[in-house]
Backbone as numpy.savetxt, mean C-alpha at the origin, in Angstrom:
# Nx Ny Nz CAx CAy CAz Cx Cy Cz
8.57 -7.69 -12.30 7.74 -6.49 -12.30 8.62 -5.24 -12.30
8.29 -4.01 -13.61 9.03 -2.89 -13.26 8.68 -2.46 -12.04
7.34 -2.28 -11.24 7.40 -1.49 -9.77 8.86 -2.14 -8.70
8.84 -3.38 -8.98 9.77 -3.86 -7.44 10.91 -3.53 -8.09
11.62 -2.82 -9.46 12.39 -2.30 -9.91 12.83 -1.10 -9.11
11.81 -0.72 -9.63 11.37 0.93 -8.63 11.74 1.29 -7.41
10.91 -0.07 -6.69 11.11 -0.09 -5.34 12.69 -0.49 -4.94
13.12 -1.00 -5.52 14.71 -1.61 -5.14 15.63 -0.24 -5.64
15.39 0.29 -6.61 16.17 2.04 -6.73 15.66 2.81 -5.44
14.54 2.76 -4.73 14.24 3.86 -3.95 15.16 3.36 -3.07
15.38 2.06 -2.43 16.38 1.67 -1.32 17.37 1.50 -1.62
17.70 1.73 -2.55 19.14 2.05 -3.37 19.24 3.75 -2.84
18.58 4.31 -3.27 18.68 5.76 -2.99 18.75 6.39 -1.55
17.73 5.72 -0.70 18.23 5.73 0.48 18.93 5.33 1.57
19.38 4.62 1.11 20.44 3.34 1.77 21.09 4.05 2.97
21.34 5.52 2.99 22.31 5.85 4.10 21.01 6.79 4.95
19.78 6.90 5.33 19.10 7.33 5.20 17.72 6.29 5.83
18.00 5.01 6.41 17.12 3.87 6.61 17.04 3.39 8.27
16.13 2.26 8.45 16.31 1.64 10.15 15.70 0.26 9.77
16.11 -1.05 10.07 15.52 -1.70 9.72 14.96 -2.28 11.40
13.67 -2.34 11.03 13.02 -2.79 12.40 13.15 -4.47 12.72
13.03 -5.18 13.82 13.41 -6.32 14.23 12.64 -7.47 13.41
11.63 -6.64 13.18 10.35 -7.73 12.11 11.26 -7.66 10.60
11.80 -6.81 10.66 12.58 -6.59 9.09 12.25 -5.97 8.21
11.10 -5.04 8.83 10.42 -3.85 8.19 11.46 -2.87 7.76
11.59 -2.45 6.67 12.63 -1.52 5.84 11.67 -0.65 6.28
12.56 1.17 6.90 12.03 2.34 7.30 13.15 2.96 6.30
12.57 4.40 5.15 13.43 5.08 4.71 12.76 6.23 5.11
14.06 7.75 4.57 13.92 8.76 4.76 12.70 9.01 6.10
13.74 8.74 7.28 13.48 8.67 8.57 13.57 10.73 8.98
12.02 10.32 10.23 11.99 11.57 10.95 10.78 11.58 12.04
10.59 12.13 12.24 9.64 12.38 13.61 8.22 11.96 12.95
7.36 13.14 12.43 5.88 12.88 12.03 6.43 13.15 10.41
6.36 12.01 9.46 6.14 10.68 9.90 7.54 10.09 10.68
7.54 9.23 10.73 8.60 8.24 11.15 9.99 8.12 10.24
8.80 7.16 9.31 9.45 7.58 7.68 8.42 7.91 6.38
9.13 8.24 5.67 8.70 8.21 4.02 8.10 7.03 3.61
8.69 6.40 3.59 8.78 4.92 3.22 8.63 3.33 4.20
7.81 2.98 4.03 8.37 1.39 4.76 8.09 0.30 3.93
9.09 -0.66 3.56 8.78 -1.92 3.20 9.02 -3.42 3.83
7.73 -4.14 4.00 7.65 -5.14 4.82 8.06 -6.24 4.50
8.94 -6.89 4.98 9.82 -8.17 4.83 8.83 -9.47 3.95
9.29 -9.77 2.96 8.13 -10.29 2.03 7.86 -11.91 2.72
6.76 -12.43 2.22 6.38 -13.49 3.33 6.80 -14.56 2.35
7.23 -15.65 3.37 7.30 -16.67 2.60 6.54 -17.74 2.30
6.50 -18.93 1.11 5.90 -19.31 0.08 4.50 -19.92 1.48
4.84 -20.73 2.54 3.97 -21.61 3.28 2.74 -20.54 3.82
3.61 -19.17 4.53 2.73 -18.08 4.66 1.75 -17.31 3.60
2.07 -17.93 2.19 1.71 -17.18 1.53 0.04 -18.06 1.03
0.41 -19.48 0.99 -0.49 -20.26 1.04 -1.36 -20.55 1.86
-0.95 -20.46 2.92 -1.55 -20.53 4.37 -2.87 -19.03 4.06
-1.80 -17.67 4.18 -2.88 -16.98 4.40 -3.88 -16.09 3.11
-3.37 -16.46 2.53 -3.95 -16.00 0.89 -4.49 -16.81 0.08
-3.43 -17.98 0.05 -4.27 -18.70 -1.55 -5.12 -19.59 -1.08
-5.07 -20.22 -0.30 -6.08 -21.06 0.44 -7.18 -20.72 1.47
-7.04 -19.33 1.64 -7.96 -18.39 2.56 -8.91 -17.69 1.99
-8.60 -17.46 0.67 -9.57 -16.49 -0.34 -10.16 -17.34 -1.30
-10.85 -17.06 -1.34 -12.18 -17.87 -2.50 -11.87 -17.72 -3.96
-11.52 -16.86 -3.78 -11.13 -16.45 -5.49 -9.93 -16.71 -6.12
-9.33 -16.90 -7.18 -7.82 -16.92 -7.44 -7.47 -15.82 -7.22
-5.78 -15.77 -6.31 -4.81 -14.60 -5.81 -4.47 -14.71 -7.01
-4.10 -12.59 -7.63 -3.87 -12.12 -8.93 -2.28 -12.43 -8.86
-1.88 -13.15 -9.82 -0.34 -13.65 -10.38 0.47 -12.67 -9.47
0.33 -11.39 -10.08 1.35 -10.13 -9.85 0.92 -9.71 -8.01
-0.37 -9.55 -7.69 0.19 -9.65 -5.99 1.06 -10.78 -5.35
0.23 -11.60 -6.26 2.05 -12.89 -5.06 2.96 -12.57 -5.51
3.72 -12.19 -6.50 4.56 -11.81 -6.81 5.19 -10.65 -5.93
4.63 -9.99 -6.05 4.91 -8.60 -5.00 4.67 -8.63 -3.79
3.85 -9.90 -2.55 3.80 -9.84 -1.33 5.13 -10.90 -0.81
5.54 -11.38 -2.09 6.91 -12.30 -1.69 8.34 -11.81 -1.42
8.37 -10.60 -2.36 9.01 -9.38 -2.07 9.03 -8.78 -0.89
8.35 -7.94 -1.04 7.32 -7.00 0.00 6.04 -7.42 0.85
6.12 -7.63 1.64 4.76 -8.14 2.20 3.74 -7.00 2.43
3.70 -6.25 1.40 3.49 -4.57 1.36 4.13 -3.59 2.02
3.65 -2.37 1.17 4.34 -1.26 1.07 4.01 0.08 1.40
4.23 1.33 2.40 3.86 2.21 2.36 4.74 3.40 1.62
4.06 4.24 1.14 5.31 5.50 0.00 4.62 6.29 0.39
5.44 7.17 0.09 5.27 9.12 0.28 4.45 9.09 1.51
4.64 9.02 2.66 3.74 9.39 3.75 4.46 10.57 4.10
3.24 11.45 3.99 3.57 13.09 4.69 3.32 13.34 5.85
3.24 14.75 6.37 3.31 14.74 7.69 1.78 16.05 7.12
0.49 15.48 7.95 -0.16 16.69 7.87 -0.36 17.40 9.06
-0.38 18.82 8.76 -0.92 19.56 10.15 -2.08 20.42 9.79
-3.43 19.48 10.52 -4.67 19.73 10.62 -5.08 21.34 11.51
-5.69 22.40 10.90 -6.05 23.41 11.15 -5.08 23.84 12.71
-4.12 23.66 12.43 -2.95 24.24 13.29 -2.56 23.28 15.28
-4.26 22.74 15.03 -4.19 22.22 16.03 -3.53 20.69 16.29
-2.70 19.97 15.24 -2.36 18.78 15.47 -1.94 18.25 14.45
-0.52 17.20 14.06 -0.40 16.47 13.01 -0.11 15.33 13.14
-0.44 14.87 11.95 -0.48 12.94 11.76 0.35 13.08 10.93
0.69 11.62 10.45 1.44 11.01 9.27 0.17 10.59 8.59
0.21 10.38 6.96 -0.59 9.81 6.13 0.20 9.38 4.90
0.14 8.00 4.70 0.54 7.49 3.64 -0.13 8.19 2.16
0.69 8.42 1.13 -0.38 8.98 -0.15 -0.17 7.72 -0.85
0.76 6.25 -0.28 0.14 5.24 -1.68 0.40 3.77 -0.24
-0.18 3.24 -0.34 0.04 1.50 0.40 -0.44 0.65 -0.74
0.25 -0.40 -0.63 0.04 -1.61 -0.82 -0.24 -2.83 0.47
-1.36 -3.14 0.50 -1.61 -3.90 1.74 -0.76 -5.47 1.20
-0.61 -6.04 2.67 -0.19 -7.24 3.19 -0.75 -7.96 3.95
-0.29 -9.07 4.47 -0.28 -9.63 5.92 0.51 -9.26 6.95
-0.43 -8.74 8.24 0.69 -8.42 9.38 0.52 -9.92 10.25
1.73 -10.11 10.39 2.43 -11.52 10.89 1.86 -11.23 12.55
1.98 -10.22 13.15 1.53 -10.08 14.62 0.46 -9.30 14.92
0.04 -10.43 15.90 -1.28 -9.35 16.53 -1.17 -8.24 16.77
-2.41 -7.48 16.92 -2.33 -5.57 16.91 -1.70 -4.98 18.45
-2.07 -6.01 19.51 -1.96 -5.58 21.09 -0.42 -6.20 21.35
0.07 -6.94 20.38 2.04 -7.34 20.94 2.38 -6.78 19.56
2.25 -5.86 18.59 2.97 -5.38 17.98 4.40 -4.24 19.01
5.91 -4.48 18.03 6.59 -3.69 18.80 7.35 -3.02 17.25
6.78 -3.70 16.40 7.56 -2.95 14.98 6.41 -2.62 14.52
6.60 -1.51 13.10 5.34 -1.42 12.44 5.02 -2.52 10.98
3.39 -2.48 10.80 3.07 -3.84 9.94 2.27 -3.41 8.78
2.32 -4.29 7.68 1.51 -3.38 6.62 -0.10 -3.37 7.45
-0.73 -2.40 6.25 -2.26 -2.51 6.71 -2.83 -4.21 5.92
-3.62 -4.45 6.76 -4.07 -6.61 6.34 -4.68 -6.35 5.07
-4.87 -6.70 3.92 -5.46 -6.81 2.85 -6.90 -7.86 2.93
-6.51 -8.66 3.80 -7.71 -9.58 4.41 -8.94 -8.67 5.25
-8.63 -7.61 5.64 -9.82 -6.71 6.52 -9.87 -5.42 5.59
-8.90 -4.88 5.27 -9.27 -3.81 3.80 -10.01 -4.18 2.95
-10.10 -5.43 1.97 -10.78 -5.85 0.97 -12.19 -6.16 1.73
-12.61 -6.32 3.03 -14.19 -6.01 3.50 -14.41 -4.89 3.51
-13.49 -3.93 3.32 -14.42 -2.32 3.36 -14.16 -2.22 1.65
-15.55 -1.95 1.77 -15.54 -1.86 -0.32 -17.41 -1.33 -0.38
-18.06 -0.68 -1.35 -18.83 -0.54 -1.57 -19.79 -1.96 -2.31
-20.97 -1.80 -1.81 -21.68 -3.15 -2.33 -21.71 -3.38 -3.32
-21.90 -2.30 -4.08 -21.52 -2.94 -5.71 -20.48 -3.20 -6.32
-19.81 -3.35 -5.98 -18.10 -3.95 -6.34 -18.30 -5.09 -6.14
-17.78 -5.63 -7.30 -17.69 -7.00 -7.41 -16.72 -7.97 -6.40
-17.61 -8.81 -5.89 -16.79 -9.91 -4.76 -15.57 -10.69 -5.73
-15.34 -10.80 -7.10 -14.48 -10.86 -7.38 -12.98 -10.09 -7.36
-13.06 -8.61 -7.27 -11.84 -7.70 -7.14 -11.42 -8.08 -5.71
-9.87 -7.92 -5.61 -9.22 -7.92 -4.76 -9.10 -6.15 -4.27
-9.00 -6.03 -3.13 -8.33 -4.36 -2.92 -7.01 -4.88 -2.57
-5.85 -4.21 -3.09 -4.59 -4.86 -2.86 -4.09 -3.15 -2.44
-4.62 -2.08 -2.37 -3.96 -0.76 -2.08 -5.05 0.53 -2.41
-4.55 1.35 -1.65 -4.70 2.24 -1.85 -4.17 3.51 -2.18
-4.41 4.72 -2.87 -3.79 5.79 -2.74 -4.97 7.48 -2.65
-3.79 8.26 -2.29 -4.65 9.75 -2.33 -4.21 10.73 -3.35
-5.19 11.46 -4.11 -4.56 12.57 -5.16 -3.93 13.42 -4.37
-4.99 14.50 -3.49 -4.45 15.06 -2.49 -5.12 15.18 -0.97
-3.82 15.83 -0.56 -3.98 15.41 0.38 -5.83 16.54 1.13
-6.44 16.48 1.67 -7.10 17.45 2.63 -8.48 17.43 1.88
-8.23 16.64 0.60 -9.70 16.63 -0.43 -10.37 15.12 -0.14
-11.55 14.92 -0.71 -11.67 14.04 -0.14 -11.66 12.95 -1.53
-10.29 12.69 -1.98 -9.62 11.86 -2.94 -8.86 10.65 -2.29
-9.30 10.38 -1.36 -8.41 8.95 -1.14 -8.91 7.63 -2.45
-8.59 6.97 -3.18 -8.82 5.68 -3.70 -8.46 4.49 -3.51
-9.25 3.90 -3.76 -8.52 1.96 -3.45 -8.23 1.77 -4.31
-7.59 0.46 -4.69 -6.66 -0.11 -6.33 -7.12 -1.35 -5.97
-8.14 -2.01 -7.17 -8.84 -3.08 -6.90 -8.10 -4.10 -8.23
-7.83 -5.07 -7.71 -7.57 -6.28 -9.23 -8.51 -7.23 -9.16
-8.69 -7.21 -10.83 -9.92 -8.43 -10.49 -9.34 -9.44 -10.87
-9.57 -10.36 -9.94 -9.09 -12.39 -9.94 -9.65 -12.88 -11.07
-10.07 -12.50 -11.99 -10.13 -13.62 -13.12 -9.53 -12.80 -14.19
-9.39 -11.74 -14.81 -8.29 -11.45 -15.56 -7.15 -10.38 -15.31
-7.03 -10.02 -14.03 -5.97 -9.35 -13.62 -5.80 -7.89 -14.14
-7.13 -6.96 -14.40 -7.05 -5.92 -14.94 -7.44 -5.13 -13.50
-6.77 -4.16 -13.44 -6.99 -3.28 -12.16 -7.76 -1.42 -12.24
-8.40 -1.49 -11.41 -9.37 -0.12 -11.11 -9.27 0.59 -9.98
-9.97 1.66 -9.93 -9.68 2.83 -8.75 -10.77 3.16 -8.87
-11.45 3.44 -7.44 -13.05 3.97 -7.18 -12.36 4.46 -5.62
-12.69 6.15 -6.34 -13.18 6.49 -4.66 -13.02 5.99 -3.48
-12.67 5.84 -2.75 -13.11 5.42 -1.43 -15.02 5.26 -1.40
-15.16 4.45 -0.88 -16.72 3.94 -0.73 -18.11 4.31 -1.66
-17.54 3.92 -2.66 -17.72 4.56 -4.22 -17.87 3.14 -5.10
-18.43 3.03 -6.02 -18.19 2.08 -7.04 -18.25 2.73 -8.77
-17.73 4.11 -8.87 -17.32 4.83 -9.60 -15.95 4.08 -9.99
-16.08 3.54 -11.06 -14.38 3.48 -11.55 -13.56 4.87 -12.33
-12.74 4.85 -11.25 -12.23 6.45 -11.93 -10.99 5.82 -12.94
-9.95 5.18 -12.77 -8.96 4.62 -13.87 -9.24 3.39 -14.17
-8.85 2.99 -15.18 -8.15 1.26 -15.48 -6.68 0.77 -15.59
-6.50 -0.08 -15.41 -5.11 -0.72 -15.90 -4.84 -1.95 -16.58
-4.36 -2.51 -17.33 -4.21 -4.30 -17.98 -3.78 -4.95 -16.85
-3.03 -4.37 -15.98 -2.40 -5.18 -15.28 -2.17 -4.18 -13.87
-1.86 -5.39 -12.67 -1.15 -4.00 -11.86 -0.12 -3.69 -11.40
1.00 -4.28 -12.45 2.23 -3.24 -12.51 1.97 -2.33 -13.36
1.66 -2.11 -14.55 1.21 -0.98 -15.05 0.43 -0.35 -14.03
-0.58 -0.06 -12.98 -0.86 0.50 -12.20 -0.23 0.85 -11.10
0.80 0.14 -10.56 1.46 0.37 -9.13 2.58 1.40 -10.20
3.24 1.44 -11.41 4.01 1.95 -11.57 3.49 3.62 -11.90
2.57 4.17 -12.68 1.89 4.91 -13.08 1.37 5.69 -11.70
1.11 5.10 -10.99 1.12 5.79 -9.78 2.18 6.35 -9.18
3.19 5.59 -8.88 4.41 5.90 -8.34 4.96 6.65 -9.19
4.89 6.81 -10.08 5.55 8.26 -10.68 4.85 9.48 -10.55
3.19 9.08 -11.06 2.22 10.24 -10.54 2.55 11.09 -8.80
2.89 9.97 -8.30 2.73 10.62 -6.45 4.50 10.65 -5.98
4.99 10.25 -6.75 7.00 10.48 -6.67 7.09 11.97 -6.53
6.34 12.75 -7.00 6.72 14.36 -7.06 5.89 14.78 -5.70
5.65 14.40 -4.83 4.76 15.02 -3.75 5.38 15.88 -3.03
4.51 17.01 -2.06 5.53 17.81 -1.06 5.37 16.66 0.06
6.27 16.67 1.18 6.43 16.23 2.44 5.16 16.71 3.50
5.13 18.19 3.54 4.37 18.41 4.82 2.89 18.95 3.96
1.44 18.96 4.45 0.39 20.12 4.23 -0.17 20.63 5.18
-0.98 21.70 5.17 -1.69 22.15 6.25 -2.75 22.48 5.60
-3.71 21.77 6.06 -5.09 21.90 6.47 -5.53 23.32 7.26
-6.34 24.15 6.64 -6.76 24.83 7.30 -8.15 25.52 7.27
């Protein structure tokens, strides 16, 4: 896949600039709010992958997510730091790729992707129980543009609707053509916004 191309130049690029957490979570371009820029999650291996995906989901897992959760057991990019009407700021990812988090939420001590197994239940009813949600992203930030990135299990063509929407706003053949097209779209982002 060109994206895990991508992704292997960005940790190329930051290499002096990283923390790797005990789970083996890759942290780049490290700082306070967010943490980091970047995190990529130690990709799972083949028994985990069967265990909690291909034999857990009803549908056929799309070629190119196993491909990419074997890698990466997902991915967060460009997370900014927002500061909400002066009174407070968060971190917000502008692209994830969900995973499996290997540990429960109450003994976590590293950070884990978001589960793709509890994301793909938040979806609007008319979306087909065939699409996978394998990610999400935001145009910008403070609007109310967040989208999911849905692949559908029987021919691997991927879409974007809104958040709780069944508006398809893009298409893709595939979703490296989508994970990549994005990542260049949201590669130019600023770091901080303010909401006001």
């Amino acid at each position: 896949m060109i994206f895990l191309e991508k992704c292997n130049e960005l940790i190329e690029e930051f290499k002096q600039d990283c923390k790797t957490q005990k789970n083996g979570t890759l942290m780049l371009k490290l700082g306070n709010i967010p943490r980091s820029g970047y995190a990529f999650y130690k990709g799972l291996e083949q028994e985990h992958i069967k265990h909690f995906l291909i034999d857990a989901y009803k549908n056929n897992m799309p070629k190119e997510y196993l491909e990419l959760i074997e890698n990466f057991n997902g991915i967060r990019l460009f997370t900014v730091k927002v500061n909400y009407y002066g009174k407070f700021s968060f971190a917000h990812p502008r692209f994830a790729i969900y995973g499996i988090p290997m540990v429960p939420p109450g003994k976590r001590e590293d950070e884990e992707p978001f589960d793709v197994r509890i994301e793909d239940l938040a979806r609007h009813r008319k979306i087909s129980d065939k699409w996978l949600k394998v990610g999400s992203y935001t145009k910008n930030i403070g609007d109310e543009t967040d989208h999911d990135i849905f692949v559908d299990t029987e021919d691997g063509k991927v879409y974007t609707c809104m958040k709780n929407t069944c508006k398809i706003d893009e298409t893709w053949n595939s979703l490296d053509e989508c994970l990549c097209e994005l990542y260049d779209r949201l590669s130019t982002t600023e770091w901080e916004y303010n909401i006001k």
